[in-house]
RODO-2510 file (C-alpha; in nm, 4 decimals, decimal comma):
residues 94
     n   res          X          Y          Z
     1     x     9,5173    11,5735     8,0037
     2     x     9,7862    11,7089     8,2497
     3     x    10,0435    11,4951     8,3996
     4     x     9,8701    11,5528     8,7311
     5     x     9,5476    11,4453     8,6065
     6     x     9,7178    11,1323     8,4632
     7     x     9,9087    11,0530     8,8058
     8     x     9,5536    11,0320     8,9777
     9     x     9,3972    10,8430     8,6970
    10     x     9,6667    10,5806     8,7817
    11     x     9,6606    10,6011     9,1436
    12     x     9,2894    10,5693     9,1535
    13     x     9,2594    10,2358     8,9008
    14     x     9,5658    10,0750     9,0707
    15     x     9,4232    10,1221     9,4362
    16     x     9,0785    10,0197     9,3259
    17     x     9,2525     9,6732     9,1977
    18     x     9,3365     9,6274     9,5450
    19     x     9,7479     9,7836     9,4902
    20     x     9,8899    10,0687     9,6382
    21     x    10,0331    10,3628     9,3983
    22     x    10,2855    10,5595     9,6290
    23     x    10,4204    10,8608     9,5247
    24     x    10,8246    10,8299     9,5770
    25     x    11,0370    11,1443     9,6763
    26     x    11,4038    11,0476     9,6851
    27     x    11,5909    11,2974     9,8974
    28     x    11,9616    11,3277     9,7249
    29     x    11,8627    11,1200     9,4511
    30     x    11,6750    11,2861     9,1956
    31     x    11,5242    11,1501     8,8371
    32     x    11,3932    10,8491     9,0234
    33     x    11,0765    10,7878     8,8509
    34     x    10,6867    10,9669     8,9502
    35     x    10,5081    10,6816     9,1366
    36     x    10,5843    10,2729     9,2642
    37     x    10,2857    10,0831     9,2459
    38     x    10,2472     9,7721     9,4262
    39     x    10,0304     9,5384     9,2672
    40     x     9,8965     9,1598     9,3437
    41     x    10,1279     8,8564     9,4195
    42     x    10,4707     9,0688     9,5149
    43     x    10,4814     9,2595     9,1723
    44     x    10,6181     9,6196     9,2170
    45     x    10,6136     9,8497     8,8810
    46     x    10,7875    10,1800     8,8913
    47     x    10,6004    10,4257     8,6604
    48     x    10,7077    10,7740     8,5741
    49     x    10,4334    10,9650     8,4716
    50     x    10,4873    11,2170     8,1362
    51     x    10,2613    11,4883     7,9810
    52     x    10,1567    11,3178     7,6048
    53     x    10,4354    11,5736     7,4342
    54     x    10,6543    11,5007     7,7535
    55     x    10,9834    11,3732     7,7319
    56     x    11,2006    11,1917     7,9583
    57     x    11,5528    11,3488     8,0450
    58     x    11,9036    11,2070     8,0765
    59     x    11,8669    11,1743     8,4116
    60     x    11,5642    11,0122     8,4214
    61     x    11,6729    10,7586     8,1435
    62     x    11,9617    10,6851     8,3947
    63     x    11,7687    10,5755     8,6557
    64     x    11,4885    10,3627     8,4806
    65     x    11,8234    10,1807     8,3510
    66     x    11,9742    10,1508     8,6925
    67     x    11,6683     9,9719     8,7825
    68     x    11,5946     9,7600     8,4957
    69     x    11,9311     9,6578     8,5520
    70     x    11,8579     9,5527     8,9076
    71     x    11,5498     9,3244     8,7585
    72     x    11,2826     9,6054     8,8246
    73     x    11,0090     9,6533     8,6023
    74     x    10,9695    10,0110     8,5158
    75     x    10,6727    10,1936     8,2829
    76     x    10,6886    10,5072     8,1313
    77     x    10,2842    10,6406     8,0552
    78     x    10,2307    10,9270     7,8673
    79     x     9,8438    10,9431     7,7874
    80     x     9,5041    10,8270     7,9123
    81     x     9,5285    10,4887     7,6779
    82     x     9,8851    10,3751     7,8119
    83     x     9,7696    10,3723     8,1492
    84     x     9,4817    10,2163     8,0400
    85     x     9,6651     9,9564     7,8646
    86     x     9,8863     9,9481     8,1871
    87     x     9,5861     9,8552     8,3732
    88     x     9,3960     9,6067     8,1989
    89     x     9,7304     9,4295     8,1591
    90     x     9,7495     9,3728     8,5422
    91     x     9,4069     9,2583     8,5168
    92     x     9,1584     9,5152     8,5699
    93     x     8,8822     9,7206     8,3916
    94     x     8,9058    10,0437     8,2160
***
């Protein structure tokens, strides 16, 4: 499955939990991760999205430990199953 494909597959199974899955652009700061998705009772996950052989680059490492540093849950999904798992662990179907 493409990256793309696997960004909608999220989007789509978040929103239809009731959450929102926005896509975040950060002008002048790049390697922020693919998507935040806002979920039930205040939780916000940041999720970058990789292709299954897909591999996450310095950069991109920085920034998932800026924000785990700041108390921010971040994911990194890489196939159908982990956002799968993703999902049913904030409580929905597959």
């Amino acid at each position: 499955m493409k990256e793309s494909q696997l960004e909608k597959r999220l989007k789509d199974k978040v929103e239809q939990l009731g959450g929102l899955c926005f896509k975040w652009v950060s002008p002048g700061k790049r390697g922020v991760p693919d998507r935040i998705c806002l979920l039930a009772k205040g939780r916000t996950v940041f999720v970058e999205m990789k292709a299954p052989n897909g591999k996450l680059s310095p950069l991109q490492k920085k920034r998932i430990q800026e924000l785990e540093k700041l108390g921010h849950e971040v994911r990194v999904l890489y196939t159908k199953q982990t956002i799968d798992e993703f999902i049913r662990e904030i409580g929905g179907d597959v």
